[in-house]
PyMOL CGO cylinders between C-alpha atoms (Angstrom):
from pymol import cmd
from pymol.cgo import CYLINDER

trace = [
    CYLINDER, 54.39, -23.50, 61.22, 54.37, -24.16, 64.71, 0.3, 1, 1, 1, 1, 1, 1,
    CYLINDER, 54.37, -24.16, 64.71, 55.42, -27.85, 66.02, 0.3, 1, 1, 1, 1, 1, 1,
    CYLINDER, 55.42, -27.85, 66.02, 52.99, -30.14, 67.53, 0.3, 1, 1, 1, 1, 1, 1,
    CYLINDER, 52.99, -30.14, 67.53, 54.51, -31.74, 71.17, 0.3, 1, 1, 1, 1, 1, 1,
    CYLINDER, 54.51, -31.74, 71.17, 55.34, -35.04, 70.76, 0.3, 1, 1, 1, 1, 1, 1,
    CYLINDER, 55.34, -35.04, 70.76, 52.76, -37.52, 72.79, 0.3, 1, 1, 1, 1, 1, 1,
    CYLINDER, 52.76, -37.52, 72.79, 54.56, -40.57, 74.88, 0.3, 1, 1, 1, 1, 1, 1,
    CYLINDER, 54.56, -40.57, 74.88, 52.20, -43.53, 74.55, 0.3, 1, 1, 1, 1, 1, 1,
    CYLINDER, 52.20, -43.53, 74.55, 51.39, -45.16, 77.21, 0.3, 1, 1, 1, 1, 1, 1,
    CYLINDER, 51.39, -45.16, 77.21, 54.30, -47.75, 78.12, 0.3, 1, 1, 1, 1, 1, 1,
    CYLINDER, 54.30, -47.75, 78.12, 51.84, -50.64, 79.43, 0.3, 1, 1, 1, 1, 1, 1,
    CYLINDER, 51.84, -50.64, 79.43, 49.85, -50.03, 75.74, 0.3, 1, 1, 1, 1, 1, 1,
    CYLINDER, 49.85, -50.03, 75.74, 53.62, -50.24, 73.68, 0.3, 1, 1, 1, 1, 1, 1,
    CYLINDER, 53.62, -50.24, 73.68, 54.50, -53.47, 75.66, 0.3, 1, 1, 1, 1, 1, 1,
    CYLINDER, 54.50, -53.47, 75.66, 51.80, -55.48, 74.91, 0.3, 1, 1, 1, 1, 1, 1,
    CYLINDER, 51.80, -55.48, 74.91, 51.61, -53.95, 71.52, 0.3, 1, 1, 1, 1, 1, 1,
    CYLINDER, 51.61, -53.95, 71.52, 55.21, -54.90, 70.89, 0.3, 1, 1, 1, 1, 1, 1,
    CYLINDER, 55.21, -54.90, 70.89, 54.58, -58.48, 72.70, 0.3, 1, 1, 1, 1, 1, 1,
    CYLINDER, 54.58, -58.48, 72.70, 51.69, -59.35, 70.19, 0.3, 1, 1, 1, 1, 1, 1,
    CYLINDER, 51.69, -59.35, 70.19, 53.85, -57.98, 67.29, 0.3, 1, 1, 1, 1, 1, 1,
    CYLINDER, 53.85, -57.98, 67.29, 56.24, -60.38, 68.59, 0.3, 1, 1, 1, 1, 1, 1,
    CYLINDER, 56.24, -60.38, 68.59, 54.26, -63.46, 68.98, 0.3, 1, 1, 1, 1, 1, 1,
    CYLINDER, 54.26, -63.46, 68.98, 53.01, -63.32, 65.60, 0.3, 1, 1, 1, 1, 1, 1,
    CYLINDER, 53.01, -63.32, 65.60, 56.18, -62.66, 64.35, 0.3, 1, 1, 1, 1, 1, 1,
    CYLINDER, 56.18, -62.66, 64.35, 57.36, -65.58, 65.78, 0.3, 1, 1, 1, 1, 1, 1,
    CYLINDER, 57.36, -65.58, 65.78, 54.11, -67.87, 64.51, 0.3, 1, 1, 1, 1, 1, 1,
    CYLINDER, 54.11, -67.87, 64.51, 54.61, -66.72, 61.21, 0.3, 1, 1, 1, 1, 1, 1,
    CYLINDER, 54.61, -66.72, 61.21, 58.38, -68.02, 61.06, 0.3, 1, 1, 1, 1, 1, 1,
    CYLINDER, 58.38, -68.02, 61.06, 57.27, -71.34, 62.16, 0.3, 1, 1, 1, 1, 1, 1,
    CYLINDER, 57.27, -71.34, 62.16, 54.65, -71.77, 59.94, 0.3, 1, 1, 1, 1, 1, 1,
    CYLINDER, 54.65, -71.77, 59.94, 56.62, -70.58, 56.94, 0.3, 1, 1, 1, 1, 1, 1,
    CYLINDER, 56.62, -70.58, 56.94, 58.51, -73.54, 56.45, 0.3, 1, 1, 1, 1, 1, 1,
    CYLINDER, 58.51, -73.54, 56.45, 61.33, -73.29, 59.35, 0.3, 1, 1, 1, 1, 1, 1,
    CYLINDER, 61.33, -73.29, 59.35, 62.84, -70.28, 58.89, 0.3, 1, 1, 1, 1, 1, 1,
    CYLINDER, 62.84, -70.28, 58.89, 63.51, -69.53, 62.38, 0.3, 1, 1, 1, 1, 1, 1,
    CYLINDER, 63.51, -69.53, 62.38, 67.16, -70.77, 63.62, 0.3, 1, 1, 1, 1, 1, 1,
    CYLINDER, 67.16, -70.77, 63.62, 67.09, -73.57, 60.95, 0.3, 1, 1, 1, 1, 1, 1,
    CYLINDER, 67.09, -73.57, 60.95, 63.95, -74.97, 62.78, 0.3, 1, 1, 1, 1, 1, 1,
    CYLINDER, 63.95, -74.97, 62.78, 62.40, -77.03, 60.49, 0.3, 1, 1, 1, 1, 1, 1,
    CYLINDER, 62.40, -77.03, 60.49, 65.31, -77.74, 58.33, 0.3, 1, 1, 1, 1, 1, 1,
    CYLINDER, 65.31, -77.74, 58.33, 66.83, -80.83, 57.76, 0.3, 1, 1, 1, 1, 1, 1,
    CYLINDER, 66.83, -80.83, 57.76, 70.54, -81.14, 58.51, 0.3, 1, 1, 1, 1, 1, 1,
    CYLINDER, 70.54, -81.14, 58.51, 72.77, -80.46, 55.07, 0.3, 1, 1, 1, 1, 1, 1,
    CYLINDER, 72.77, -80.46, 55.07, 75.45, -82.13, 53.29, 0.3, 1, 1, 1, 1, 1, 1,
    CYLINDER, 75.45, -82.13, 53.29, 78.03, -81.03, 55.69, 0.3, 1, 1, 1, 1, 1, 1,
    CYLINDER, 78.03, -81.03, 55.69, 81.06, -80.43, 52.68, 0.3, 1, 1, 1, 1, 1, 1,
    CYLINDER, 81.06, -80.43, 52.68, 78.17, -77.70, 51.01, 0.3, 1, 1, 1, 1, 1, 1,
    CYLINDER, 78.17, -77.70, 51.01, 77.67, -75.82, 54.13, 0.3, 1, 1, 1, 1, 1, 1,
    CYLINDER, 77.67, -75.82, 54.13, 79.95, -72.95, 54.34, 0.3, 1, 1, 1, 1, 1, 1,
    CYLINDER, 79.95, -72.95, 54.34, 79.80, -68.99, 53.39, 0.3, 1, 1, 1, 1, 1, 1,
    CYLINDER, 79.80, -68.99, 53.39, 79.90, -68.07, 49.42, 0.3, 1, 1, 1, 1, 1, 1,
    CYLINDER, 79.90, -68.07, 49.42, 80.27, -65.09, 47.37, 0.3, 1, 1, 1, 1, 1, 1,
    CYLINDER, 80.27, -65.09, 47.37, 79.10, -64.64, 43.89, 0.3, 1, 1, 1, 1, 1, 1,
    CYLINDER, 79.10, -64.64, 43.89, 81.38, -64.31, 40.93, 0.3, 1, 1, 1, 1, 1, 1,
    CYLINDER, 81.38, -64.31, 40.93, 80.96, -63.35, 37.40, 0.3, 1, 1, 1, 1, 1, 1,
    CYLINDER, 80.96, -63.35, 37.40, 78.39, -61.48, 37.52, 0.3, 1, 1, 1, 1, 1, 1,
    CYLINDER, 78.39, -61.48, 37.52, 78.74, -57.89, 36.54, 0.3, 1, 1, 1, 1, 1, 1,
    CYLINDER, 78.74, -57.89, 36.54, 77.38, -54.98, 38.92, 0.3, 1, 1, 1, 1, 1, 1,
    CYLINDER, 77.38, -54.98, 38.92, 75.90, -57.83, 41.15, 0.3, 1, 1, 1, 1, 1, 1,
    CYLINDER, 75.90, -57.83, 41.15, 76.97, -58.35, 45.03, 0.3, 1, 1, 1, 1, 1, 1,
    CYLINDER, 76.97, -58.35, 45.03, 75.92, -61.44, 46.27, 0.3, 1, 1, 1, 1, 1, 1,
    CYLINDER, 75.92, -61.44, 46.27, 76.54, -63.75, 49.42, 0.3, 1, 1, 1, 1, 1, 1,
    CYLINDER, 76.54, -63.75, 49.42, 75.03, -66.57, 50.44, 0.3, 1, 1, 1, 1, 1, 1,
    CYLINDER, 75.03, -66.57, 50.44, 75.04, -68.91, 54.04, 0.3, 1, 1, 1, 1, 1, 1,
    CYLINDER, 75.04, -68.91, 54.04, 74.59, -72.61, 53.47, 0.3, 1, 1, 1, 1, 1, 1,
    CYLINDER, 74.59, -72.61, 53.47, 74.51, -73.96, 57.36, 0.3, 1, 1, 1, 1, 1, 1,
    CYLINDER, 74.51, -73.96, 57.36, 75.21, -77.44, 58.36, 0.3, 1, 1, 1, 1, 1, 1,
    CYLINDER, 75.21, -77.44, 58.36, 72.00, -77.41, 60.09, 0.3, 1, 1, 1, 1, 1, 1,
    CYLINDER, 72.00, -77.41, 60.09, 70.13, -76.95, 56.53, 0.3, 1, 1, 1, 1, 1, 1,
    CYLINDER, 70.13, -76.95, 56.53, 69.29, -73.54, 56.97, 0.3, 1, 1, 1, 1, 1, 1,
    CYLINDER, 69.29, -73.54, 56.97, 70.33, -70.44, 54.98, 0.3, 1, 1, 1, 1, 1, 1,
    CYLINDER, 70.33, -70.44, 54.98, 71.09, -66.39, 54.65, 0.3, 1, 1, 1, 1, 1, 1,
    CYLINDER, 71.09, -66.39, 54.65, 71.07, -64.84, 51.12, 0.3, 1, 1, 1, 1, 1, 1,
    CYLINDER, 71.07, -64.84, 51.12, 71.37, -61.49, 50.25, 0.3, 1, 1, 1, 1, 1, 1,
    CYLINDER, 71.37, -61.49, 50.25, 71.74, -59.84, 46.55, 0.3, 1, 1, 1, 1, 1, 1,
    CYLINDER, 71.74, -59.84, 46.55, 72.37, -56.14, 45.42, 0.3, 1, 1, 1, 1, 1, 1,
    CYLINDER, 72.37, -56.14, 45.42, 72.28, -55.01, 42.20, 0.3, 1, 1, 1, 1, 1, 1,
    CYLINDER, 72.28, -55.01, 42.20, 71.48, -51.66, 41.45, 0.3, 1, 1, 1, 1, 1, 1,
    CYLINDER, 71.48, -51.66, 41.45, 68.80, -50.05, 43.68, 0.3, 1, 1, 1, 1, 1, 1,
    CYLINDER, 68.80, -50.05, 43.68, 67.26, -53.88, 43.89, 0.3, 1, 1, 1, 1, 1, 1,
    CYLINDER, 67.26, -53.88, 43.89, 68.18, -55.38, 47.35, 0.3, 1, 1, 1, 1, 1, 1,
    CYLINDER, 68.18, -55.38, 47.35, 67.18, -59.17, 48.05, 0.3, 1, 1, 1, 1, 1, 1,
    CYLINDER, 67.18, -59.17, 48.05, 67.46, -61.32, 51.23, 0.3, 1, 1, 1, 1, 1, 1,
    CYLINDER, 67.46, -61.32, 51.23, 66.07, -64.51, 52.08, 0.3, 1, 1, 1, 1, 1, 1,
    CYLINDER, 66.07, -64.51, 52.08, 66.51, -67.06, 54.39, 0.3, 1, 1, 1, 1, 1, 1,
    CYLINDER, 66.51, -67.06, 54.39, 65.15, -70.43, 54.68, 0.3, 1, 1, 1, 1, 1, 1,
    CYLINDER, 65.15, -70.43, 54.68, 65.89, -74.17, 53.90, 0.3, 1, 1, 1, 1, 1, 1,
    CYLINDER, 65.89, -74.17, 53.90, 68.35, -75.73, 51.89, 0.3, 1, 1, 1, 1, 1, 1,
    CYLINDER, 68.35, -75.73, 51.89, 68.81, -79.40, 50.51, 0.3, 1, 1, 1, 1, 1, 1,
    CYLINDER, 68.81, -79.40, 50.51, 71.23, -81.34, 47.91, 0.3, 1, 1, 1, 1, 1, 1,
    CYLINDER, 71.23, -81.34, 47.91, 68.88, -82.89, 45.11, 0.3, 1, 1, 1, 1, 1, 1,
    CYLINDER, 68.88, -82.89, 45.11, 71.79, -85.41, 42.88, 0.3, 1, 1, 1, 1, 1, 1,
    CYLINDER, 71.79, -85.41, 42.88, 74.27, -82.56, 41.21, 0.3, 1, 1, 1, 1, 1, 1,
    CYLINDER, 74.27, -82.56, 41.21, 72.13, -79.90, 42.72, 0.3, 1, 1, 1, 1, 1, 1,
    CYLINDER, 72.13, -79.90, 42.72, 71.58, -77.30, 45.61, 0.3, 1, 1, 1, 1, 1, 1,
    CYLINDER, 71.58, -77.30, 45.61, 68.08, -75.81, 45.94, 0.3, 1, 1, 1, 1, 1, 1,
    CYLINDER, 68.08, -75.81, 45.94, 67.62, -72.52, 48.09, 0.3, 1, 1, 1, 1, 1, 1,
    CYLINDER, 67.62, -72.52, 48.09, 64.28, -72.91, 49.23, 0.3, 1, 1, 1, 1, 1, 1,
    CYLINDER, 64.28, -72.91, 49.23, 63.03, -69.28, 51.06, 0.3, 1, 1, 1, 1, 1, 1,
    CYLINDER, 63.03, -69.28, 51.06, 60.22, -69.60, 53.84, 0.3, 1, 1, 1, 1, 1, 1,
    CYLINDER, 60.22, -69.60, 53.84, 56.63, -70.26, 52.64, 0.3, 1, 1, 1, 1, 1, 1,
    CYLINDER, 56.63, -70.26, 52.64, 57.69, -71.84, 49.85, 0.3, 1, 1, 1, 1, 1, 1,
    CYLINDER, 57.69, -71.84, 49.85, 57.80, -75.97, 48.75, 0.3, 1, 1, 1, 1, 1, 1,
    CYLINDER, 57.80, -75.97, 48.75, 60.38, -75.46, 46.09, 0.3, 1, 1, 1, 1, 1, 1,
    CYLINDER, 60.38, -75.46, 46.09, 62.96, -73.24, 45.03, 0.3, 1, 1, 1, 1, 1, 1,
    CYLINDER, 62.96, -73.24, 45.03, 62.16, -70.70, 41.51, 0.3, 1, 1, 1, 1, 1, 1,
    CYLINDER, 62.16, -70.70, 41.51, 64.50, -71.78, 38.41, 0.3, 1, 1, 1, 1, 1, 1,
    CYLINDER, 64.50, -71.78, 38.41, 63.77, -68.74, 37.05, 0.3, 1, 1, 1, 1, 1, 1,
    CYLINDER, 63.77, -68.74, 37.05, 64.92, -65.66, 39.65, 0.3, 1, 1, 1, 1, 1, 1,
    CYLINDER, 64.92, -65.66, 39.65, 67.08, -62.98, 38.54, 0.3, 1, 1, 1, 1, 1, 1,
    CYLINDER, 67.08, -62.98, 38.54, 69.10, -60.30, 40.04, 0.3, 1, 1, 1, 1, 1, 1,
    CYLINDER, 69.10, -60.30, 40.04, 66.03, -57.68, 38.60, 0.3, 1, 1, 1, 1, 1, 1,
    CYLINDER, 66.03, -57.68, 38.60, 63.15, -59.80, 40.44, 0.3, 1, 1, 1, 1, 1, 1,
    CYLINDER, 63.15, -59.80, 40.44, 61.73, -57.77, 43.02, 0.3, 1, 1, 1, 1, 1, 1,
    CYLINDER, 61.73, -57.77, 43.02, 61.62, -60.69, 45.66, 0.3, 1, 1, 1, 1, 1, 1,
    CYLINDER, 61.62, -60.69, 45.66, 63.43, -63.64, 46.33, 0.3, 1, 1, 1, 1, 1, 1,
    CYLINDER, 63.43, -63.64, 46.33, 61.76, -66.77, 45.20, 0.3, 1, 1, 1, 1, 1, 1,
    CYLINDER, 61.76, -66.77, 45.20, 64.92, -69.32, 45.62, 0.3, 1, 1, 1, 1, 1, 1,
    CYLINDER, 64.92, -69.32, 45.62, 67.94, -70.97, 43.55, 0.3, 1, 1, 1, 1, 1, 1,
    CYLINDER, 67.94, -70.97, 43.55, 68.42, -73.80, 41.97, 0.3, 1, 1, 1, 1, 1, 1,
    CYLINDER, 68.42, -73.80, 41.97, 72.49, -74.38, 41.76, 0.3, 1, 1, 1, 1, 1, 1,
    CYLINDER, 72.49, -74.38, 41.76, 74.72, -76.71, 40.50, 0.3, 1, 1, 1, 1, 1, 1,
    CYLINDER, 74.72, -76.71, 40.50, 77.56, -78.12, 42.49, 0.3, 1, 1, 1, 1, 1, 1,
    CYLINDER, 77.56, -78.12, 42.49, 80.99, -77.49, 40.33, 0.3, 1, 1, 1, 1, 1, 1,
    CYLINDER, 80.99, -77.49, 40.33, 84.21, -79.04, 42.80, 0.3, 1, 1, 1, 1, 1, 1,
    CYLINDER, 84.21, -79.04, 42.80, 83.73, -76.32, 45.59, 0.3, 1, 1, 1, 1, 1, 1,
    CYLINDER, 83.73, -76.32, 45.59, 82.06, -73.91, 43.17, 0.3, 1, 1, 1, 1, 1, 1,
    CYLINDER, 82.06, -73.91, 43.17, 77.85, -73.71, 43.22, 0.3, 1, 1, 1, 1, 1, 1,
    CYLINDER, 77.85, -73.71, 43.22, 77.12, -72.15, 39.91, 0.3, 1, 1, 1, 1, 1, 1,
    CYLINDER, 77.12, -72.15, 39.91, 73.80, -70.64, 39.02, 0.3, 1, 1, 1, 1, 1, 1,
    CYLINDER, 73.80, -70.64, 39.02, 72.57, -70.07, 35.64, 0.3, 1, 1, 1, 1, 1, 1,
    CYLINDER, 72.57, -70.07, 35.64, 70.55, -66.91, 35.81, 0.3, 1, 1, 1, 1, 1, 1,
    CYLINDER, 70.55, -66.91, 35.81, 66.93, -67.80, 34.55, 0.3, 1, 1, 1, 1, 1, 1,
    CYLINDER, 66.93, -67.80, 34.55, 68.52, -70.64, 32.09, 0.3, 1, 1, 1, 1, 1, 1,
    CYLINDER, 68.52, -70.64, 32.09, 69.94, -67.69, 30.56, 0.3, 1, 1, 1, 1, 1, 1,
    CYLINDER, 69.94, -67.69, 30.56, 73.47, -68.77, 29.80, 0.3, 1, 1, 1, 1, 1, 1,
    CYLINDER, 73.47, -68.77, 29.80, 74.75, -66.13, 31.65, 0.3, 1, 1, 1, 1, 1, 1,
    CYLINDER, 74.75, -66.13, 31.65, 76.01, -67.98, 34.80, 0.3, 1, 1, 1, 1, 1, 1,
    CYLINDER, 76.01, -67.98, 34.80, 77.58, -66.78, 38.25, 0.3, 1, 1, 1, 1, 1, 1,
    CYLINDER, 77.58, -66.78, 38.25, 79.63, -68.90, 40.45, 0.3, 1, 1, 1, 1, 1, 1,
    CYLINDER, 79.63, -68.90, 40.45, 78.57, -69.03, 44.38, 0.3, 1, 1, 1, 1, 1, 1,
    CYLINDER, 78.57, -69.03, 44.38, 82.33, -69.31, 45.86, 0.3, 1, 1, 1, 1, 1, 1,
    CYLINDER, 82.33, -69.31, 45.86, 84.45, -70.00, 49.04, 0.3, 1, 1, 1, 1, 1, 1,
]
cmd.load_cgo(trace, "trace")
């Protein structure tokens, strides 16, 4: 079978294409809740913020990004199941909840199978933020 040629597009058409994809790109991360450089977020507890690594948790990779500014990375693997998410986060008494863009509140219920990433709820242990998967029992410890 013989190969079509390949068709530029016009490069004024892919700019202005790529500029609208752009703009509402950059609407939709401001009206989701400040996802966009922490804008949005308000300023953590500054001896939370830091970079963590899960533990305990077998077959599971995990890391997540608490930044002073209140803002956060997460990412999850676990099997073919990738998660990310990034958003707000904020101390609540003996808690930390990971609240992902266009959301109010964090899920107390995600797992490493959930298809999305709806948030975490995690307790603060010394340096430690441990999260028990789903009220499960079986818990994993977010470490420095």
């Amino acid at each position: 079978m013989p190969m079509r040629p390949w068709k530029a597009t016009p490069v004024p058409k892919t700019i202005a294409t790529l500029a609208a994809m752009s703009a509402l790109a950059l609407a939709a991360c401001t009206t989701s809740g400040g996802a966009l450089a922490g804008g949005g977020c308000k300023p953590g507890d500054a001896k939370l913020a830091g970079h963590y690594y899960l533990n305990g948790v077998m077959e599971v990779g995990s890391e997540l990004l608490l930044r002073p500014d209140g803002s956060f990375e997460f990412m999850l693997a676990y099997g073919a199941n990738d998660q990310y998410g990034k958003g707000c986060w904020v101390k609540r008494g003996g808690t930390v909840e990971v609240i992902p863009a266009g959301r109010s509140s964090a899920s107390r219920r995600h797992t490493p199978e959930d298809r999305g990433f709806g948030g975490l709820v995690l307790t603060v242990s010394g340096r430690a933020l441990v999260w028990d998967i789903a009220g499960s029992g079986y818990k994993g410890r977010y470490e420095r």
